[in-house]
C-alpha positions as CSV (number, residue, x, y, z in Angstrom):
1,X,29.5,14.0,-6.6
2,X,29.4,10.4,-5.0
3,X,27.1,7.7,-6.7
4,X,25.1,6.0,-4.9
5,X,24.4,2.5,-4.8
6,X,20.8,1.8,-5.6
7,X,20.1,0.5,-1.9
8,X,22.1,3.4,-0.8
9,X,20.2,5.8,-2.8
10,X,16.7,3.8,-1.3
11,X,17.9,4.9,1.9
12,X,18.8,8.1,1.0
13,X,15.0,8.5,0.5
14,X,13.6,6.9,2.9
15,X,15.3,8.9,5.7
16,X,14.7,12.2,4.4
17,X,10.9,11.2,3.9
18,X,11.1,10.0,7.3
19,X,12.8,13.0,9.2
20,X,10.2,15.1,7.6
21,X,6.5,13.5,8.3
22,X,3.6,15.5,7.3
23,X,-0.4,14.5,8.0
24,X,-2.8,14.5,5.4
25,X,-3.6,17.3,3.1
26,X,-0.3,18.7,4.6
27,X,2.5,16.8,2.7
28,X,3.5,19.9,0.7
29,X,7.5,19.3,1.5
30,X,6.7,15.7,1.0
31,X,5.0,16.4,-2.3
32,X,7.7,18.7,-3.6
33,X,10.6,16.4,-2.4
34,X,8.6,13.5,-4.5
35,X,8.3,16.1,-7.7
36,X,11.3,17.3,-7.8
37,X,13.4,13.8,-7.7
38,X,10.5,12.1,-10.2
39,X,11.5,15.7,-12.4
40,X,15.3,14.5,-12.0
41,X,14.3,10.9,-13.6
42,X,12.5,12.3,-16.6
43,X,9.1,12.1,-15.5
44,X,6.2,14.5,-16.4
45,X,4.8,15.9,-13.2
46,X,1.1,17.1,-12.1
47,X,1.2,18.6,-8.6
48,X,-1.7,19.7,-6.5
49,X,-4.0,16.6,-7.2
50,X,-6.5,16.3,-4.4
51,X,-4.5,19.1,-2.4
52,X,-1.2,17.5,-2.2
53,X,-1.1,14.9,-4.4
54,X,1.5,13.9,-7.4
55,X,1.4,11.9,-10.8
56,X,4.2,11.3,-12.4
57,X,4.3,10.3,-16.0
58,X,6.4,8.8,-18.2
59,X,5.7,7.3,-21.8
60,X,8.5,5.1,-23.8
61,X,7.5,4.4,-27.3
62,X,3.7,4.0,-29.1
63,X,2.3,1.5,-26.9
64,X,-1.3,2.1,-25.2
65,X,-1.3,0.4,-22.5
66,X,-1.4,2.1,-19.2
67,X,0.3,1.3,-15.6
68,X,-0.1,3.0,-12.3
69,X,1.8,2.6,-8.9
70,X,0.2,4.5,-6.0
71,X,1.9,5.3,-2.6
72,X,0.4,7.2,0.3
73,X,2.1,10.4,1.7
74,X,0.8,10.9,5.3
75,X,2.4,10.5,8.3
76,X,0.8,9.9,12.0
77,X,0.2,12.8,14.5
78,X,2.5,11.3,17.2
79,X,5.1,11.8,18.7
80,X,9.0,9.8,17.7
81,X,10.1,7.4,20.6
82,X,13.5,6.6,18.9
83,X,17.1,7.7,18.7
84,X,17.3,7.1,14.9
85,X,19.4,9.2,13.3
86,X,17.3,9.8,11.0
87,X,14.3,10.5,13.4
88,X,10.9,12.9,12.9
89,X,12.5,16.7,13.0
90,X,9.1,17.6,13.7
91,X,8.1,17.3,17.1
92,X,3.9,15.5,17.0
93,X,4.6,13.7,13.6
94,X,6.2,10.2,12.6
95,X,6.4,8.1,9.4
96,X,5.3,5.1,12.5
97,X,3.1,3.8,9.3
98,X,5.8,2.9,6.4
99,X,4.6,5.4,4.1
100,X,8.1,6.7,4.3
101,X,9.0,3.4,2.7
102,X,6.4,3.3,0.4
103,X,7.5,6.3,-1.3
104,X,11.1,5.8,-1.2
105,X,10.1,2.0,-2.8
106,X,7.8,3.6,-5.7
107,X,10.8,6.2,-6.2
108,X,13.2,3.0,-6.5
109,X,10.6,1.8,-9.1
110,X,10.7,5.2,-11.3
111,X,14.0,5.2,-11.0
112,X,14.9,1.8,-12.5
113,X,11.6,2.6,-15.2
114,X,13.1,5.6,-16.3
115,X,16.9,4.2,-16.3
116,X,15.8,0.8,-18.4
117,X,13.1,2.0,-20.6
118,X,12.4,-1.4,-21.1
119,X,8.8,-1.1,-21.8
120,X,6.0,0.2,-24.4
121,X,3.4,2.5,-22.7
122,X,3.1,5.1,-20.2
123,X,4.0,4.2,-16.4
């Protein structure tokens, strides 16, 4: 299998978030897509917060202190205007508000977390 470059694989995410928008309280692909690569990184996963909503965990070494990093899920009811090739495949919806990016940066963030460990806590 072909490694990816980290921008590569930031990509990687990002389009397949974006070809896939889903509104609020409807992001089950989305939410499984986001488990099942946070899963992949080593992270603990809680799915089904508020509907459709997912916490990932991860705790390296004894420390107490706590981080969080949020990103939205939802995408806009409207139609795809572009030729992308990595446009909406479902006609009505669009990632037109950068939550595709959000989550493809907060999965960039996990990723280099879980790859460094450099830090004592939970994230």
């Amino acid at each position: 299998m072909e490694q990816l470059t980290f921008k590569e694989q930031l990509q990687k995410w990002r389009h397949d978030l974006h070809e896939y928008p889903e509104i609020a309280f409807n992001e089950h692909r989305t939410a499984a897509y986001v488990a099942k690569e946070l899963r992949a990184m080593g992270f603990e996963v809680a799915e089904g917060i508020g509907q459709t909503g997912v916490v990932g965990s991860l705790t390296v070494g004894t420390g107490k202190k706590v981080v969080g990093l949020r990103s939205d899920m939802d995408a806009l009811a409207i139609t795809e205007q572009s030729e992308l090739p990595y446009k909406s495949k479902l006609p009505g919806f669009l990632h037109g508000c950068g939550h595709d990016g959000h989550m493809a940066s907060l999965l960039g963030a996990a990723k280099l977390l879980s790859e460094s460990k450099d830090f004592d806590g939970t994230v």
